[in-house]
C-alpha positions as CSV (number, residue, x, y, z in Angstrom):
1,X,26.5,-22.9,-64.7
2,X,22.8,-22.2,-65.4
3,X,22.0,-25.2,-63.7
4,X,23.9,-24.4,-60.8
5,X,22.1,-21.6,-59.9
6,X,18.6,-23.4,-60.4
7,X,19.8,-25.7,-58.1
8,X,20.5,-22.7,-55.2
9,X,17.3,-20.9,-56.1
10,X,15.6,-23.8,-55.1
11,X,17.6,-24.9,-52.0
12,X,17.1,-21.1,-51.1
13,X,13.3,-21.0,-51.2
14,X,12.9,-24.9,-49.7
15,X,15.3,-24.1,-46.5
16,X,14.9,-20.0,-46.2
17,X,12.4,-20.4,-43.8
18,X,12.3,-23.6,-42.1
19,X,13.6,-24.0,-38.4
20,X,17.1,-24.4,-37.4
21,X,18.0,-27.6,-36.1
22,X,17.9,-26.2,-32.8
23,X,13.8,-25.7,-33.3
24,X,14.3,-21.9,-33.7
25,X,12.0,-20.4,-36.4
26,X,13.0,-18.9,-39.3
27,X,12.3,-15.3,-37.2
28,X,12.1,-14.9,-33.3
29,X,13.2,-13.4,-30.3
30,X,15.7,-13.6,-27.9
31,X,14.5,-14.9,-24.7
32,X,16.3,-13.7,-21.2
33,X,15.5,-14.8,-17.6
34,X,12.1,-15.7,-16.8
35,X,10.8,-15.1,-20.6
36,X,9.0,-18.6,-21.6
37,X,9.3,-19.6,-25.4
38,X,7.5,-21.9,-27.3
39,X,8.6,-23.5,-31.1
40,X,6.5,-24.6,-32.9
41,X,6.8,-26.1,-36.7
42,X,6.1,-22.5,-38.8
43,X,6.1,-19.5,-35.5
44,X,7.6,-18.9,-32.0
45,X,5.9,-17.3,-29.0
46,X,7.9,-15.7,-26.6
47,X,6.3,-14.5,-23.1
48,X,7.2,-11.8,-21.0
49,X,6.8,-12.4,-17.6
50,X,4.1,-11.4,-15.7
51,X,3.9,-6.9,-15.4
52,X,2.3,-6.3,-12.3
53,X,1.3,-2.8,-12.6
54,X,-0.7,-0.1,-9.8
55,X,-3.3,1.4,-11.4
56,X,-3.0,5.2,-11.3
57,X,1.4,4.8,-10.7
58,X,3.7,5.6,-13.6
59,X,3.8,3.2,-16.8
60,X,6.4,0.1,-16.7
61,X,9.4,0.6,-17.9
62,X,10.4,-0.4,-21.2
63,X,10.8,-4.2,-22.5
64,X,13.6,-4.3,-25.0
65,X,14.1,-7.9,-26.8
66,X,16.2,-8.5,-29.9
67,X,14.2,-9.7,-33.0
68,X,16.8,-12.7,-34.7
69,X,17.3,-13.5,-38.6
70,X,18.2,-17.2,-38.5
71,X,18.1,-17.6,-41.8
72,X,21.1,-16.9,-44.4
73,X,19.0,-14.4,-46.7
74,X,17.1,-11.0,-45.8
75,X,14.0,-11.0,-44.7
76,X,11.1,-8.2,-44.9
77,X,8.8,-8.3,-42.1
78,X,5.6,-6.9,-40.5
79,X,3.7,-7.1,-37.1
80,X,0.2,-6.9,-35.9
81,X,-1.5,-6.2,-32.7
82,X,-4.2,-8.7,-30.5
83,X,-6.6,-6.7,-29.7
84,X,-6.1,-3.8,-32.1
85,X,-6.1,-0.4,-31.2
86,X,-4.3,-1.1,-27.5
87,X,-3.0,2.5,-27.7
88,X,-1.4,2.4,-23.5
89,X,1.3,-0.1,-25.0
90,X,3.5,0.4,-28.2
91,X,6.2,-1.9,-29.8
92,X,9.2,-0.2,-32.3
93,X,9.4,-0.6,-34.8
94,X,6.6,-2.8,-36.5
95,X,8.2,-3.6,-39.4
96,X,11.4,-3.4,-41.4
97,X,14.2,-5.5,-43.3
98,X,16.5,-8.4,-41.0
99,X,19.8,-8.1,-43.2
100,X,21.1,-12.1,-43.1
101,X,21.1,-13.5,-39.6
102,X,20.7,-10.4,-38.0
103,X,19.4,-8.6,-35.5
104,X,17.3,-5.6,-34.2
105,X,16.0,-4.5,-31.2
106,X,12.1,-4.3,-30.2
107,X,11.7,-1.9,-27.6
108,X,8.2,-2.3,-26.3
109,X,6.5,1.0,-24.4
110,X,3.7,2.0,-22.2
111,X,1.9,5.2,-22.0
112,X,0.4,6.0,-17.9
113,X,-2.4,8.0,-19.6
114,X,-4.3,5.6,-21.3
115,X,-3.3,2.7,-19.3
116,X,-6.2,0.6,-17.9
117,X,-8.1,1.9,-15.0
118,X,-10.1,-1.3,-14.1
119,X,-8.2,-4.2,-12.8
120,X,-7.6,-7.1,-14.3
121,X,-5.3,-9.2,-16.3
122,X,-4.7,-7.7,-19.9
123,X,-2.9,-9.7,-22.7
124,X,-1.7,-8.0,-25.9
125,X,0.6,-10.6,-28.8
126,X,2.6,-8.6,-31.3
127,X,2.6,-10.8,-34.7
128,X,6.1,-10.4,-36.4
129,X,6.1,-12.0,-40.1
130,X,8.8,-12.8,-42.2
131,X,7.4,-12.8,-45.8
132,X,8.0,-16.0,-48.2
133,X,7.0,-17.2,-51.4
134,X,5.9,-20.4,-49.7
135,X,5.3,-20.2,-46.1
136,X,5.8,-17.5,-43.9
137,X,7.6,-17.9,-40.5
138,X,6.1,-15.6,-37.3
139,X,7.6,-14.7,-34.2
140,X,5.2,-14.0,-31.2
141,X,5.8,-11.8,-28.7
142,X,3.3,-12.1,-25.8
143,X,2.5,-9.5,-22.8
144,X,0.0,-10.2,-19.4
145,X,-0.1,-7.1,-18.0
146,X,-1.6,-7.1,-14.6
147,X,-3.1,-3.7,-13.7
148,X,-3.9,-3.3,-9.6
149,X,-5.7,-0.9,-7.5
150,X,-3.1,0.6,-5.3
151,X,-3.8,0.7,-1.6
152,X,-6.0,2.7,0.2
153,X,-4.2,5.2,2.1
154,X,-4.8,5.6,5.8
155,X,-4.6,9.3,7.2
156,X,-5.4,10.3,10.8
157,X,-5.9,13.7,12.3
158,X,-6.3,14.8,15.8
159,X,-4.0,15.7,18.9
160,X,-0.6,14.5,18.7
161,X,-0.2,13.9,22.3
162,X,-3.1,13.9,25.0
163,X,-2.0,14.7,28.9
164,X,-5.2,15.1,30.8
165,X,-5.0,16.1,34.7
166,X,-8.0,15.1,36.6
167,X,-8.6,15.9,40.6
168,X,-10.6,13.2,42.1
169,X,-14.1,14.6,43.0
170,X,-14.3,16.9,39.7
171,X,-16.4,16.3,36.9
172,X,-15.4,13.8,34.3
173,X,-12.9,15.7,31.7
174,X,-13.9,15.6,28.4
175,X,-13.1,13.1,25.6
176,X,-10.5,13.4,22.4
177,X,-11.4,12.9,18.5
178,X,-9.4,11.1,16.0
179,X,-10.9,11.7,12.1
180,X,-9.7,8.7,10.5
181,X,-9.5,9.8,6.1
182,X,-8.6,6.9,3.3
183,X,-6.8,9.5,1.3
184,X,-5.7,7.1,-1.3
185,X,-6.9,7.4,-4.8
186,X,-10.4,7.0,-6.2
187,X,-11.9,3.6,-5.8
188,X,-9.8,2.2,-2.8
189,X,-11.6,1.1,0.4
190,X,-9.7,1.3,3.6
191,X,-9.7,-1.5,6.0
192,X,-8.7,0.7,9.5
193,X,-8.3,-0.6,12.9
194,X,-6.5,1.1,16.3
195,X,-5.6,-0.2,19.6
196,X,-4.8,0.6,22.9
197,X,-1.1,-0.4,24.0
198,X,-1.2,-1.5,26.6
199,X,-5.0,-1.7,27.2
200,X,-6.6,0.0,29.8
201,X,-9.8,0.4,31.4
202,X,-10.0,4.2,31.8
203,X,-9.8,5.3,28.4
204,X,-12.1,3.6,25.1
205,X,-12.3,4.9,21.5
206,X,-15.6,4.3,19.5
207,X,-15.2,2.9,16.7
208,X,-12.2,0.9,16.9
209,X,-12.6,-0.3,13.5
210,X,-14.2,0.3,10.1
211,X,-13.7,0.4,6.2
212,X,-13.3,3.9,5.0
213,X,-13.8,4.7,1.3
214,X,-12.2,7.3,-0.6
215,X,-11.9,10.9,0.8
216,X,-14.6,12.3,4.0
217,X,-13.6,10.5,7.0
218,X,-14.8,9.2,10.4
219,X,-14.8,10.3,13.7
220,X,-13.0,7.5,16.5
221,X,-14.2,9.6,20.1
222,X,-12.4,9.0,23.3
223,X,-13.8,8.6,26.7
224,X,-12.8,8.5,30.0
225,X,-14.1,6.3,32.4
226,X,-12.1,6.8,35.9
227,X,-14.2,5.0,38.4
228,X,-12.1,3.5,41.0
229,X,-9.0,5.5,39.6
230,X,-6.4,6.7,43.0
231,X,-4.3,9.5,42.6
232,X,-1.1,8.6,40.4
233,X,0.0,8.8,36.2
234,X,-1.6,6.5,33.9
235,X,-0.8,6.2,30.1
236,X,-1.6,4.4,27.0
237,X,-0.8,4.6,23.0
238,X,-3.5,4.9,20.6
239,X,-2.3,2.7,17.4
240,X,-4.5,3.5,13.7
241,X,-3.1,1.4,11.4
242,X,-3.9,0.2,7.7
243,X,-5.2,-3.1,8.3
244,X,-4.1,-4.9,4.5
245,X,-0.6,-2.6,5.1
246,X,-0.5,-3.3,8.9
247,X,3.2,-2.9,8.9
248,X,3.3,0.3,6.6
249,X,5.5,3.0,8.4
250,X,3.6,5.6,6.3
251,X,0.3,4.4,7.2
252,X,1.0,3.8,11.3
253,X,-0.2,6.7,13.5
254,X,0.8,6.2,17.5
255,X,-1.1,8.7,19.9
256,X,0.0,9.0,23.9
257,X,-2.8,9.8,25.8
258,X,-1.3,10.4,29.6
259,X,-4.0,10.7,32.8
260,X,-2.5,12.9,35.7
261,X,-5.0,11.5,38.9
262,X,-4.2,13.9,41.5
263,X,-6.3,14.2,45.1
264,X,-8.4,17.1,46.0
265,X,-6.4,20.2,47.8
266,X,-7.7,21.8,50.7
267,X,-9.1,25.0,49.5
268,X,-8.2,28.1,51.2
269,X,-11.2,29.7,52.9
270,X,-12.8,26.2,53.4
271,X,-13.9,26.3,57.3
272,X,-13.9,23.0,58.9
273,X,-16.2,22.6,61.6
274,X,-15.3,20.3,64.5
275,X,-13.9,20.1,68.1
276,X,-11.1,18.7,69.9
277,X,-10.0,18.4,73.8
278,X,-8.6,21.9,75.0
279,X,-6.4,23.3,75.5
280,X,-3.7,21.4,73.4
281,X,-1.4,23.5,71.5
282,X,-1.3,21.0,68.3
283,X,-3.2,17.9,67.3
284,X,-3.5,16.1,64.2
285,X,-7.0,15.3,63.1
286,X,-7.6,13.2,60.0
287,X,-11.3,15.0,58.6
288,X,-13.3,12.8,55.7
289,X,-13.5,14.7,52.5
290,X,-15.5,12.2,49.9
291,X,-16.3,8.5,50.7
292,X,-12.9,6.7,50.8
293,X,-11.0,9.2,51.0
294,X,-9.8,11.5,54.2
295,X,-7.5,14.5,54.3
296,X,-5.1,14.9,57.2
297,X,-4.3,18.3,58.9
298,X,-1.8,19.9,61.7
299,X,-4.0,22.0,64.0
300,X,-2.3,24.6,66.8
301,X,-5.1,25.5,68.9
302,X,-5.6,27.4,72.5
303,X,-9.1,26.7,72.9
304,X,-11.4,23.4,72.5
305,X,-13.4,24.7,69.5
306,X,-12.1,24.3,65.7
C-alpha cells in the first residue's frame, strides 16, 4: 500500500506539468478568432490581435481570455509584466490557485489617461507561472497595441451662401473670405484643399490648398474677375475638404457663390443729347452707352431737336 502511493507521487510530479498530447502546456489560454498561439516544450504564447488605438480617444475595451489548468492537480500561479511598470494596461488577477483542470478568466484593461501619447507600436507580455518542484510551465499572453494620431479636423468659416449682383459698367464688387482652422487635437497637421464645381473663370480663391496645423487658421480670399461677362446668372460651389478624409461628411464644406450680371438702367434725369428728322411723332433710336454695348429708346417728339 506504501508502495502504491510512492509509485503516484512520482507519476504525479513526472507528468503534472508536461504537455498534453495535444501540445498544450501544463498552463495556457484559450485562444478565439484571430488570437495566434504558439507551444512550445515548457510555455505557451498566445497573441492578441493587433489593437489599433487613436491617440487622445477612449481606452479599448476590455480583452477577456480564460486561463486553463490541463493538468489533473491544483496549481498556484503568478504573472509578471514586460516592460514593468506599463501602468495604461492592467491584467486581473495576477495570480491565484487553478483548482484541477480548471479555469479562470483574465480580464485585461486599459486606462485612457496614461495611455501612450506618441505613436507607435507598443508590446506588453503577461508571464503566467504554474509553480513545480521540477519545472515550471508558463503561459504567455502577448499585446501590440498600436496607438495613432487621430485626424486633423478640417473646419471652415465664412458666408454660407454668396449672391453678388453686379451692373456692367460699375466698379468690380468686392471679394469673399473663407478662414480655413485644423481644429483637431494637438499635434495633427491638416492636409486642405477646395475647388470650384464647376470651374469658372470669374471667380478664384487664393490659396486653394495648404497644410494647416493645430488651432489659428488661414485665410482662402475670393476674387472676381468679370471681363467679358454679359448680362445673365452665373454660379459655382466652393468645395474645402480634408484631403487624407476626402470623403468625410463631417469634414466637407460646400459654399454657392451666385453672380447676378445685369445691364446698366437708364438713369432718370440723364439728358441725352442728339437730333432726329422733324417733325415725327415717335422714332426709335438705339444711343451707345459703353463700348459694346447700346441702349434702345421710344422717343415721341414734335420738334427736330432731342
Amino acid at each position: 500500500m506504501n508502495h502504491t502511493r510512492l509509485v503516484s507521487a512520482l507519476v504525479a510530479t513526472t507528468l503534472g506539468f508536461a504537455f498534453a498530447a495535444d501540445a498544450v502546456a501544463g498552463i495556457t489560454f484559450n485562444q478565439v478568432a484571430g488570437d495566434t498561439f504558439v507551444a512550445g516544450p515548457t510555455s505557451s504564447t498566445l497573441t492578441i490581435p493587433t489593437i489599433n488605438w487613436v491617440i487622445g480617444t477612449t481606452a479599448p475595451t476590455n480583452v477577456v481570455r480564460g486561463l486553463k489548468n490541463g493538468e489533473a492537480i491544483a496549481r498556484t500561479y503568478t504573472s509578471t509584466e514586460n516592460p514593468v511598470n506599463t501602468l495604461w494596461i492592467n491584467p486581473t488577477p495576477q495570480s491565484g490557485t487553478l483548482v484541477a483542470s480548471g479555469t479562470t478568466n483574465v480580464s485585461v484593461s486599459f486606462v485612457a489617461a496614461l495611455m501612450p501619447t506618441t505613436p507607435g507600436i507598443y508590446n506588453v507580455k503577461y508571464t503566467y507561472t504554474a509553480a513545480a518542484a521540477t519545472e515550471p510551465k508558463i503561459a504567455i499572453l502577448e499585446f501590440n497595441i498600436n496607438a495613432i494620431l487621430p485626424l486633423p479636423k478640417l473646419s471652415v468659416a465664412g458666408p454660407l451662401n454668396v449672391e453678388t449682383q453686379y451692373t456692367v459698367g460699375d466698379p468690380l464688387p468686392s471679394g469673399q473670405s473663407w478662414t480655413v482652422v485644423n481644429s483637431g487635437v494637438s499635434g495633427t497637421s491638416l492636409n486642405w484643399a477646395v475647388t470650384e464645381d464647376p470651374e469658372v473663370s470669374w471667380f478664384s480663391l487664393t490659396p486653394t490648398s495648404g497644410t494647416q496645423p493645430t488651432g489659428g487658421g488661414i485665410n482662402s480670399v475670393g476674387s472676381f474677375d468679370l471681363a467679358g461677362l454679359t448680362a445673365g446668372t452665373y454660379s459655382t460651389t466652393l468645395k474645402f475638404r480634408n484631403t487624407d478624409a476626402p470623403n468625410d461628411a463631417t469634414q466637407s464644406f460646400d459654399f454657392p457663390v451666385t453672380l447676378i450680371v445685369a445691364n446698366p438702367k437708364f438713369i432718370p434725369g440723364q439728358r441725352l443729347i442728339g437730333s432726329i428728322p422733324t417733325p415725327e411723332k415717335l422714332r426709335t433710336i438705339d444711343v451707345d452707352v459703353l463700348a459694346g454695348l447700346k441702349m434702345t429708346f421710344r422717343i415721341k417728339t414734335t420738334v427736330g431737336n432731342l
